[in-house]
C-alpha positions, 0 to 999 in steps of 0.5 A: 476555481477556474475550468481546470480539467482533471483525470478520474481517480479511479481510472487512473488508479487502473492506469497504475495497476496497468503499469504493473502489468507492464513490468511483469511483461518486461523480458529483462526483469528476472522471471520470479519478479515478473511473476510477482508483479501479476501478484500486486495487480490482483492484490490491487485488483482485489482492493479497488473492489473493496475500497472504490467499488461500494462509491462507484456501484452507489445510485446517481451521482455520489458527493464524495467530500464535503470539503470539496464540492467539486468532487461528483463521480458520475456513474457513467464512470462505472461502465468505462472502469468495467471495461478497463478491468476486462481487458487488463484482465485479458491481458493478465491472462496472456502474460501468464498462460502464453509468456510466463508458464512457458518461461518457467518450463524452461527452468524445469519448473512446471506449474500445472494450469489448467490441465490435468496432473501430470502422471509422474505426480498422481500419486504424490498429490493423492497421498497430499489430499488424504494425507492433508487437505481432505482435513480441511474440506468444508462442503455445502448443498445448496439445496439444504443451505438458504442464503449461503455465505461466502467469505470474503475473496475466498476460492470455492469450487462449485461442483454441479451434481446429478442422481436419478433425474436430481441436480444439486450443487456442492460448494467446496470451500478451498482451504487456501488460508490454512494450507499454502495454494500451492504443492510442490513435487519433484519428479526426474528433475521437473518441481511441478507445482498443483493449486490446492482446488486442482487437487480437489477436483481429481478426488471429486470421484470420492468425496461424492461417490454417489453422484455423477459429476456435470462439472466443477468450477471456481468462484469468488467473492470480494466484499466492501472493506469500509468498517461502520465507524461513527464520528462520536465513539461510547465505550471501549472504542477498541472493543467497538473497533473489533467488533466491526472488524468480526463484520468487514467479510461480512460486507456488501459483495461487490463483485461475483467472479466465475470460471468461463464454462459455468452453465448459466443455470447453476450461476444464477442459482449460486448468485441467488444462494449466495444473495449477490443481488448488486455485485458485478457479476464477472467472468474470470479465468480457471483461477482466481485470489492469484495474489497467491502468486506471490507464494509460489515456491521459486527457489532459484535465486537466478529467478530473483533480482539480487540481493541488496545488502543495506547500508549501515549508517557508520557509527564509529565504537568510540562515539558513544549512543546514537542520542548523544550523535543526533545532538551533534548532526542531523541524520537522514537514512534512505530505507531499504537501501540503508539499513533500518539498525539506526531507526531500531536503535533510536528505540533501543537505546531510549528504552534502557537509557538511564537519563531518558524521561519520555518518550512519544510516538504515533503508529499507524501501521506496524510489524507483526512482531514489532521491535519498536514496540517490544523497545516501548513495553521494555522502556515503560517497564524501565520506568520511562513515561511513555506515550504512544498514539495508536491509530485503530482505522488504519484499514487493513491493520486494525486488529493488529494494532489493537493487538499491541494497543492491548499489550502496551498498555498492560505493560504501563504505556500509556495509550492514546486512541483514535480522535472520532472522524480524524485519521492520524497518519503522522509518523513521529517519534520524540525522545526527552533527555535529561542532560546534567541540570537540563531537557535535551530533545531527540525527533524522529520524523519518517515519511513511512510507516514504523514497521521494520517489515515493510521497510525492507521493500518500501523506500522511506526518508527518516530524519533524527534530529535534535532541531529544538524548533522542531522538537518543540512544535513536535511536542506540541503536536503530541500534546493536542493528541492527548486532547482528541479533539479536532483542530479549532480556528485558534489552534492554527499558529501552533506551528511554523515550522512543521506543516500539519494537516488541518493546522497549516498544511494546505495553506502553507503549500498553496504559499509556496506554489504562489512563491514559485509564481511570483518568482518567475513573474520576476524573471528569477529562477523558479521550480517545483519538484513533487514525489508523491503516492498520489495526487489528487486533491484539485485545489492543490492541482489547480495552484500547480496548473497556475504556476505552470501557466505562470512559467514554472517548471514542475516536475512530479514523480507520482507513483499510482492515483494521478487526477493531474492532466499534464502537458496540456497548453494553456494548462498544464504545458510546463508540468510533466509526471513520471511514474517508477514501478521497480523492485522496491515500492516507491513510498517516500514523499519528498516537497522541493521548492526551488525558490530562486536557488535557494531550495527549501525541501520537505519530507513528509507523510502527507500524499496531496489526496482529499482525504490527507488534507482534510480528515487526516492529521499529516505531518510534514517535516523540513530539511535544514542541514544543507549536506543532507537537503542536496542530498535528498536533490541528488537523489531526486535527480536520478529517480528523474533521469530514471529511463528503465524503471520509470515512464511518463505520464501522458494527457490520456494518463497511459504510461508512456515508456522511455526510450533507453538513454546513454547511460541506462538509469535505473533510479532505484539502483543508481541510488544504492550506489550513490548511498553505498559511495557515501 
């Protein structure tokens, strides 16, 4: 591979958590929603810390991926990423205390930060804490507690104590995960709102009557998110899953996160207690877990963008069932500006169809209570074969999938667990139906996750089709499922027209990267337009730095990790990255391949990022129907004209803004409407 340069993958997963502050500093978009957005930063925050932080905090340099010998992190990256996160969050503490608290007084919405409680609600928040929360308080002295736990990304209070000559500290731990953060009074038509530990610290007096007080300040620790999962599973793999999941609060700390003032005595007594011998310890603001922003009770809908209403997918009362419709057309529904009613009814009607057989699905991450799968136990009850693969290491959603791995089996589906050292992050639904003397096949094929949940905020591509090509090589994925097993060199040919990680996804894409090239070595018409979460893995980066050397133009919307340095000569001078951040999350990933005019489009599940190449099954899907591929063009094209709501990505990997244009687009709107028009 030659020389290519390329951008760190944890800085640059900084630079998109430095977009979303850039959003929640914009005047014009609605104050609830800019609040939201400081929410998604420490979310992010919060997992860079569990997710990246263990590999960066590690001793010398760390072989991230066997497969990719290229990929050291050098830990000098470790001190620049440190500096990063300070200043961002400096600047997450401006937009709150100068910019966004003060807007909100000016919709008589008062939120107290730091500072005392108001006299007009004193004694509303004293009846709240005898009334409720005193119920909750857990307290423990350091001094009769050795190596003390702290839960993961939970707030404490510290309290420093005083008797006869006597220190002591107290560790209050604050209920936040059994109570709402915040309580809401109205007084001479002001709501203010209290975070819970404020309303601790006014009844310190009592809970320590004995005591004098020296001070208070909070605390919090975030852990390594990483479970201990071996390659090879013995046993119940979903009992061995659960019980390393009962141990991920109890991971490495990574990062001690303390309020300005703490006496430096009393902070190195806590990081002893609480044996925080490795972790970053950083000074934060007055508040910390500010996730919880996102929950602040805001009920003025005038604070909020307006509501969408989701377009139905238009079927007509005399049509019949959507799966007789599918045999007919391919349908492409564009959530959440369409509505999720026809990915449900896909499900729905299998479920009480007399004539369908089976059906096949994999899950990666679903709905707390899941419509899907109430349709899968009601289907299997109903005499259906039913087959569904359920990824257990889907990080985050292990124990909710196990949860309903639990229940469908019991109801008679049959259930497919985790393939040891493989990830399956397909997205694909099969439908066999019997019809007259032979098997008709319905395929969905989704670039998101089956969770009707998430599909209200998460822009996803779900394609019903009954393409017999397709719904062959789909069955043939589900049944190398059933095998768990990793791919073998022989396994290769399976497919020819869908494009599955370890099969024939990497190949293929480089293929048509070197179409593109050879094309424009012609003299012919040659483009590459990406839409991805991520871009990261350098053998594919490498191939589009060579296709822009050969003179292709290459167009990448990339929402958060970008390890691709655009518009450098001799590089990268004909490749440009836009980033949109907006109301909904960019989640859809869309290959288009301009190929001398005759475009050929992919829609799929795979990010081009090390681990979805090479230790995940991904599955990558075409659009045939030429109504529905300019489809998906058209709306591409916006999202690249977008000059509100998108920046571009520049050689230093800062998110440059966009000067407005005439018109102003904002791609996320122009698409409802161009969906509303159909």
């Amino acid at each position: 591979m030659k020389a290519f340069l390329f951008f760190d993958r944890d800085l640059s997963w900084l630079s998109f958590n430095e977009r979303l502050l850039m959003e929640a500093a914009k005047p014009s978009v609605p104050l609830a929603e800019r609040i939201k957005f400081l929410s998604i930063y420490s979310s992010n925050l919060d997992e860079f810390y569990r997710v990246r932080m263990p590999v960066l905090m590690a001793f010398g340099k760390i072989r991230i991926d066997k497969n990719d010998p290229a990929e050291l992190h050098d830990p000098s990256i470790l001190r620049e990423v440190n500096t990063v996160i300070r200043e961002q969050l400096k600047y997450f503490g401006h937009l709150l205390v100068e910019d966004l608290i003060p807007a909100l007084k000016g919709k008589d919405t008062y939120l107290v930060y730091n500072e005392p409680i108001p006299a007009a609600i004193r004694k509303d928040v004293s009846d709240y804490f005898f009334n409720t929360l005193a119920g909750f308080i857990e307290i423990v002295y350091l001094s009769k507690s050795r190596n003390y736990f702290a839960e993961n990304n939970k707030v404490y209070l510290a309290v420093m104590l005083e008797q006869g000559g006597k220190e002591e500290i107290a560790i209050i731990g604050i209920p936040s995960a059994s109570l709402a953060r915040f309580y809401a009074s109205q007084a001479a038509g002001i709501q203010y709102i209290v975070f819970i530990e404020d309303i601790v610290r006014t009844q310190l007096h009592f809970i320590f009557p004995k005591w004098s007080l020296t001070g208070a300040f909070t605390l919090k620790i975030t852990r390594d998110a990483e479970l201990d999962l071996q390659d090879e599973y013995e046993g119940d793999i979903a009992e061995k899953i659960e019980k390393q999941i009962s141990k991920r609060d109890f991971g490495l700390a990574t990062r001690l996160l303390y309020q300005p003032g703490i006496p430096l005595k009393s902070l190195n007594s806590i990081a002893a207690a609480f044996n925080l011998v490795n972790a970053n310890i950083m000074e934060g603001g007055p508040y910390h877990q500010l996730r919880d922003l996102e929950s602040l009770p805001l009920h003025l809908p005038a604070l909020q963008y307006p509501y969408q209403t989701p377009v139905k997918y238009d079927m007509k009362e005399n049509e019949g069932s959507l799966l007789d419709k599918i045999q007919e057309q391919d349908i492409l529904i564009h959530t959440p500006y369409n509505a999720y009613d026809c990915v449900l009814r896909f499900f729905n009607e299998a479920a009480i169809d007399r004539n369908v057989e089976e059906i096949w699905l994999t899950l990666y991450r679903v709905a707390s209570d899941s419509r899907i799968i109430h349709a899968l136990i009601s289907a299997a009850k109903n005499g259906k074969a039913v087959t569904v693969f359920v990824e257990l290491k889907a990080r985050f959603d292990e124990a909710n999938n196990i949860k309903w791995a639990k229940r469908m089996k019991t109801a008679g589906v049959r259930i497919i667990y985790s393939i040891p050292g493989l990830k399956v992050h397909a997205k694909c639904g099969l439908v066999k139906r019997r019809q007259k003397d032979r098997i008709v096949y319905s395929s969905l094929f989704s670039t998101g996750n089956l969770n009707e949940s998430t599909a209200r905020f998460y822009t996803d591509h779900h394609l019903l089709t009954s393409d017999h090509q397709l719904a062959r090589e789909l069955e043939l994925f589900f049944i190398f499922l059933t095998k768990r097993r990793h791919p073998k060199p022989k396994d290769e040919m399976i497919f020819t027209h869908l494009l599955v990680a370890k099969f024939n996804l990497l190949d293929r894409f480089l293929e048509l990267i070197d179409r593109e090239i050879a094309h424009a070595a012609a003299g012919k018409q040659a483009g590459i337009t990406l839409k991805l979460n991520n871009l990261e893995e350098r053998v594919l980066i490498a191939k589009l730095y060579e296709a822009s050397n050969a003179g292709v133009r290459i167009d990448l919307i990339v929402r958060s990790v970008c390890c691709l340095i655009p518009g450098i000569p001799g590089m990268s001078e004909n490749i440009s990255v836009r980033r949109i951040v907006d109301k909904y999350l960019e989640h859809g990933r869309v290959y288009w391949f301009h190929n001398n005019g005759n475009d050929e489009i992919w829609l799929g599940s795979a990010d081009w990022m090390n681990r979805n190449i090479y230790r995940r099954l991904e599955v990558c899907f075409p659009v045939y129907d030429e109504a529905l591929k300019k489809e998906i063009r058209d709306l591409i094209r916006l999202q690249l004209e977008d000059n509100i709501a998108a920046v571009i990505v520049d050689a230093s990997s800062k998110n440059i803004p966009i000067l407005p244009g005439d018109p102003a687009i904002r791609s996320q709107n122009a698409i409802y409407e161009y969906i509303s028009g159909k």
